[in-house]
C-alpha positions in Angstrom: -42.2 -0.3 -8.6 -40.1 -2.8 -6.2 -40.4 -2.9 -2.4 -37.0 -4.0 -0.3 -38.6 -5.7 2.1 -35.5 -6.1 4.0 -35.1 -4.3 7.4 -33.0 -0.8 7.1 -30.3 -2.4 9.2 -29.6 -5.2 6.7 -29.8 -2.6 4.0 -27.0 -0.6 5.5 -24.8 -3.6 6.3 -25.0 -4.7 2.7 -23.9 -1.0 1.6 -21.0 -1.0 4.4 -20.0 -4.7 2.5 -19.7 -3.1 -0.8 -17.9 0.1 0.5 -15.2 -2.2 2.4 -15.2 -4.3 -0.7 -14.4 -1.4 -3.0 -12.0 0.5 -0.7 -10.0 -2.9 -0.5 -9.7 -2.7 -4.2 -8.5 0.4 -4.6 -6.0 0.0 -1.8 -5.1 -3.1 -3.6 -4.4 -0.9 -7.3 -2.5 1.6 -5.5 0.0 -1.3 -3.9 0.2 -3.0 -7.3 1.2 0.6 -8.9 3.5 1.7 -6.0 5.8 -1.7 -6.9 4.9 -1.5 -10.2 7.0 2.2 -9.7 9.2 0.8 -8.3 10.3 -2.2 -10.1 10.1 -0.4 -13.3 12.7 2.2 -11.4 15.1 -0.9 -10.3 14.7 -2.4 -14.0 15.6 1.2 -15.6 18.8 1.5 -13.2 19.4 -2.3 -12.8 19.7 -2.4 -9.6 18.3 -5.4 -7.1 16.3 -4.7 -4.1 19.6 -3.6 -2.2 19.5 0.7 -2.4 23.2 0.6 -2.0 23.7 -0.7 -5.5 21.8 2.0 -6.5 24.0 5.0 -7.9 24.3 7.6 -5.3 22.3 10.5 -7.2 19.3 7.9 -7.7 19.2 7.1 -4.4 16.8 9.7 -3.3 14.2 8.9 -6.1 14.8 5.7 -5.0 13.9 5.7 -1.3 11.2 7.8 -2.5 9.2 5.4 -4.4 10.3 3.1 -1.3 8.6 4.7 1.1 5.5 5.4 -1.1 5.4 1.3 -1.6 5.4 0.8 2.1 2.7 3.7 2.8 0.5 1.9 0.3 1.0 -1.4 1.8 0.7 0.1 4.9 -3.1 1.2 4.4 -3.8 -1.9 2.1 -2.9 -3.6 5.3 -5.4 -1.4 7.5 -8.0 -2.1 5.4 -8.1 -5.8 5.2 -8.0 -6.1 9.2 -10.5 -3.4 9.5 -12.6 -6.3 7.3 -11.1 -8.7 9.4 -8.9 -10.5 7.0 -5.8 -10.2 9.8 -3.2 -12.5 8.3 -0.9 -10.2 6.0 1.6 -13.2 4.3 -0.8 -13.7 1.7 -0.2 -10.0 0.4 3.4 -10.2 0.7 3.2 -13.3 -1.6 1.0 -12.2 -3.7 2.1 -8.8 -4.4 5.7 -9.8 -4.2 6.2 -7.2 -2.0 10.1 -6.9 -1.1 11.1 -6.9 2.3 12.7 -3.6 2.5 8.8 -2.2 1.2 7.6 -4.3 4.3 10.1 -2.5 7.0 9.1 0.6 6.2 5.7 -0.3 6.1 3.3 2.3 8.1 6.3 4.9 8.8 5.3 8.1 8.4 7.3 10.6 5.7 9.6 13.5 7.5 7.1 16.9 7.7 8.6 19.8 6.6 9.1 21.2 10.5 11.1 17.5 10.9 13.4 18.4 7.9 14.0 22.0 9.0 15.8 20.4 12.5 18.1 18.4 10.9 
């Protein structure tokens, strides 16, 4: 039977490591799938990365995936500073994220109470 001879503390930071190190991964699989969505949307309708070329019944589904992009990038984002990788321009050119993904980045989707007002 093995011993860790290592003090509890530096047990727990190696466990918090991994967990940060895992979380970034997944956050990193959902923001490949979100423009993966997306791009396959574009490609199926031809459109570029403007919505107005979009036809005008799409454009819903559209802005939908959109936003979903942007949420994902948004936590993606989180995560790495929470790790404190702070400098985000490597995952925009990595990912190839498009810069209307990146403005809505961290905006929140309308709740249902928001949609009944309008």
């Amino acid at each position: 039977m093995s011993r860790d001879l290592r003090p509890p503390v530096d047990i727990l930071h190696y466990e918090i490591v991994q967990e940060q190190a895992s979380a970034l991964g997944r956050m990193g699989r959902t923001l490949e799938q979100a423009l993966a969505r997306l791009r396959e949307f574009d490609a199926a309708h031809e459109t570029s990365e403007s919505s107005s070329e979009t036809p005008a019944a799409m454009q819903p589904v559209r802005r939908k995936l959109v936003m979903e992009a942007g949420q994902a990038l948004w936590m993606f984002v989180v995560q790495r500073e929470a790790t404190g990788l702070r400098d985000s321009r490597h995952i925009m050119r990595t990912y190839d994220v498009p810069a209307e993904v990146q403005r809505c980045m961290g905006l929140a989707p309308p709740t249902n109470a928001a949609k009944l007002k309008s």
